[in-house]
N, C-alpha and C positions, 0 to 999 in steps of 0.2 A: 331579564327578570329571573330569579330566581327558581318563581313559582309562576305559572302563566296563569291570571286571573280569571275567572270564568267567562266575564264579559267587563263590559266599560262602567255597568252599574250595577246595582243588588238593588232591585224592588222590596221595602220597607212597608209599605201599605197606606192608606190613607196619603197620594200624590207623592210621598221620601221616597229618598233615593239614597245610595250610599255608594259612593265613588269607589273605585278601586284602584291598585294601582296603575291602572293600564292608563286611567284617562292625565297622567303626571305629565305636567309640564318639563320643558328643558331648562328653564329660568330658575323654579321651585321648586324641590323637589313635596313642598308641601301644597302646591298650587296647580289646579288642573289645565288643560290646554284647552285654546279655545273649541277645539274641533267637538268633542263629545258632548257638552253643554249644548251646544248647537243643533246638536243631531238630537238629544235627548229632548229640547223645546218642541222642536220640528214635530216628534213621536208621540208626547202627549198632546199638543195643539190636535193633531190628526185625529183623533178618539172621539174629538169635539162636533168635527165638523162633517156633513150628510154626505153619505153613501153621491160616488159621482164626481167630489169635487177632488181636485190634486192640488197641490202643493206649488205657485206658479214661481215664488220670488220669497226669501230669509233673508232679514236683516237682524243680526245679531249682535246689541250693545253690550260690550266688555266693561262693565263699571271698575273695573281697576283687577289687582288682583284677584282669582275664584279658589275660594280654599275648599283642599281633597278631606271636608267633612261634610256629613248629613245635609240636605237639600230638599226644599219643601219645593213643587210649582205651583204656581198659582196660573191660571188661565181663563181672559176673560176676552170676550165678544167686542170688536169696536166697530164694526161696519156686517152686519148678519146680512145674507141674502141668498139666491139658489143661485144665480150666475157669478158673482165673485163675495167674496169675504173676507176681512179684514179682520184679524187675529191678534192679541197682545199676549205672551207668558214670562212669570217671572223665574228666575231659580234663584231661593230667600235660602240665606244662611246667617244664621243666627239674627235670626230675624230682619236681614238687611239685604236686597236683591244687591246681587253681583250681578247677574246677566237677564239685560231684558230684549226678546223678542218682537218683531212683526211679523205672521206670516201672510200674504195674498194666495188666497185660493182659490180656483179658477174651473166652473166646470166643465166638463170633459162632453166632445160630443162627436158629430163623425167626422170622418178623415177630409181634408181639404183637398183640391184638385189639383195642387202642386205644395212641394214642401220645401223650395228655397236651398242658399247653396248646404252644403253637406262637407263634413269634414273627417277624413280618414286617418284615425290612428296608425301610428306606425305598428307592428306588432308586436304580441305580448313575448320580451327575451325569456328565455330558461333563465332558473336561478344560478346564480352562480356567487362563489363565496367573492370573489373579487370587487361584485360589486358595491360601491358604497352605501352604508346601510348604517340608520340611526340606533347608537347601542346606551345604552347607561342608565336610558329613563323609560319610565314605564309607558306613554305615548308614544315614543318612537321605537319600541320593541313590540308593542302590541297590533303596530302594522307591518306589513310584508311591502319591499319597495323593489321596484326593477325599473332601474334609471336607463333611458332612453337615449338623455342630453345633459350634460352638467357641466357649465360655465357660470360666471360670476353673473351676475343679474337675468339667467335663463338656463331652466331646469325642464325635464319633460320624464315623468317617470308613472308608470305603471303602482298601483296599489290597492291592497285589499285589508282591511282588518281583519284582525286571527278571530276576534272573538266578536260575540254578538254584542248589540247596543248594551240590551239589558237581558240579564237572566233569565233563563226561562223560556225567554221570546226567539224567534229565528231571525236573525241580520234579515232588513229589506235594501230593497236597492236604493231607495232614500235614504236608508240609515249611512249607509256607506259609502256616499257621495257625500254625506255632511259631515260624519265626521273627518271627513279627509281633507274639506275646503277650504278649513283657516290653513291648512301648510303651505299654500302657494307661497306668502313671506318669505317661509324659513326654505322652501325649495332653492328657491330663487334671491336669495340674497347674495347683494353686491358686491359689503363688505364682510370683513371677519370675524363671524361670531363673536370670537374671542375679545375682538377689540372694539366695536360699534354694537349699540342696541337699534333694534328695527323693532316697532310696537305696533303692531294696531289697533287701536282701539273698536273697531267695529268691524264687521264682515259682512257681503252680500252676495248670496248667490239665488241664479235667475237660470231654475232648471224647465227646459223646453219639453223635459220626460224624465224619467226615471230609472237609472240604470237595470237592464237586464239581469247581472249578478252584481257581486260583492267588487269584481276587477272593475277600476276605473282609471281612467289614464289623464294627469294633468301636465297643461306645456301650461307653463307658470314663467312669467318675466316681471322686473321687479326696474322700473326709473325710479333716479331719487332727483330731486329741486338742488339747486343752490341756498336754499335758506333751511335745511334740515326737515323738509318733510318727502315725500314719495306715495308710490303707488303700485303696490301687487297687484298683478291680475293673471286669471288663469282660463284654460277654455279647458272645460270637461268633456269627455271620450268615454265610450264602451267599446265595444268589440265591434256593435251597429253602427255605430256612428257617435254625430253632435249627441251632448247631454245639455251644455248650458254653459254658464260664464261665473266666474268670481271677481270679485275689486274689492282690496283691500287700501286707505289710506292710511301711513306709517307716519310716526313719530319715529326722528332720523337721531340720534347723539352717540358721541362717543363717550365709551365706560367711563 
């Protein structure tokens, strides 16, 4: 990028929001990726809901393309309560939701008397120019990547975004686990960009916690069917340990 944007949104007022470059897809350069929608639902839903509860499970509906203009949320209550809660938000563009949300929120209490297996990151590389790194578009320069593993249908790389969610505000460790979780796909894809489209229509990610900082580490593998469709999936990392899991199902064709 040219000019590195300030963050992934500009706070407009009254629930707008105005994309920037950062959040541009690979596909359009006029269509944003799914990752910052995602993170940006997650951060307003948050606002709504009482002091205690986290954030357990995001499902995020891709209603087709998401165009890099002005964005109303809307966010509305579907199951209320102090032990879990069930969330819906939309992001309306011109007047028409492209992407709708669920989130399960789960409240938080004390620590249990075992916490099950545990999974250890490999460590964070130094940067180094050699490594392969997303250049051209505003989403894939707006994150910092330090690949671990990268083969054809299995990728494992370290990543932080440069710049905060939204203006203003300081990147949480939610924020930057979400926006990073629709890339498992495009980590891990099979075939050649160039020559097969890999889509997904939806995303879910099922966080255990909340990353500690901004670095998070995904090992991302990608099956596809014999009949054109598949399945991304990733296990998320901090420096502590597990964070959680992603699954993504693809729509498989070539260009």
């Amino acid at each position: 990028m040219s000019e590195s944007p300030e963050a992934f949104y500009l706070p407009l007022g009254d629930d707008r929001y105005e994309p920037t470059l950062a959040t541009q897809s690979p596909w359009d350069p006029d269509t944003q990726h799914g990752g910052p929608p995602t993170a940006l639902l997650a951060h307003v839903i948050d606002r709504t809901v009482e002091p205690g509860m986290r954030l357990g499970r995001i499902s995020a509906d891709f209603l087709g393309l998401i165009p890099r203009r002005e964005a109303r949320i809307e966010v509305s209550p579907l199951r209320p309560g102090r032990a879990i809660r069930l969330t819906e938000a939309r992001m309306i563009v011109d007047d028409r939701p492209v992407v709708i949300a669920r989130t399960w929120h789960i409240a938080t209490g004390s620590a249990p008397p075992a916490t099950g297996e545990q999974v250890a990151p490999p460590p964070l590389p130094p940067a180094a120019p050699d490594l392969p790194q997303a250049t051209g578009w505003g989403y894939g320069e707006a994150v910092e990547w330090r690949h671990t593993h990268h083969s054809p249908g299995h990728a494992s790389v370290w990543a932080r975004p440069r710049v905060p969610l939204i203006a203003g505000e300081k990147l949480t460790g939610q924020d930057a686990a979400l926006i990073l979780a629709d890339s498992a796909n495009g980590l891990s894809l099979v075939l050649p960009l160039t020559e097969w489209l890999s889509i997904p229509p939806t995303m879910t990610a099922t966080l255990a916690r909340a990353p500690e900082d901004a670095w998070v580490h995904m090992d991302a593998r990608t099956t596809l069917s014999d009949d054109g469709l598949g399945v991304a999936r990733a296990t998320l990392c901090d420096a502590a340990g597990y964070l959680g899991e992603v699954t993504q199902p693809l729509l498989v064709r070539r260009r």
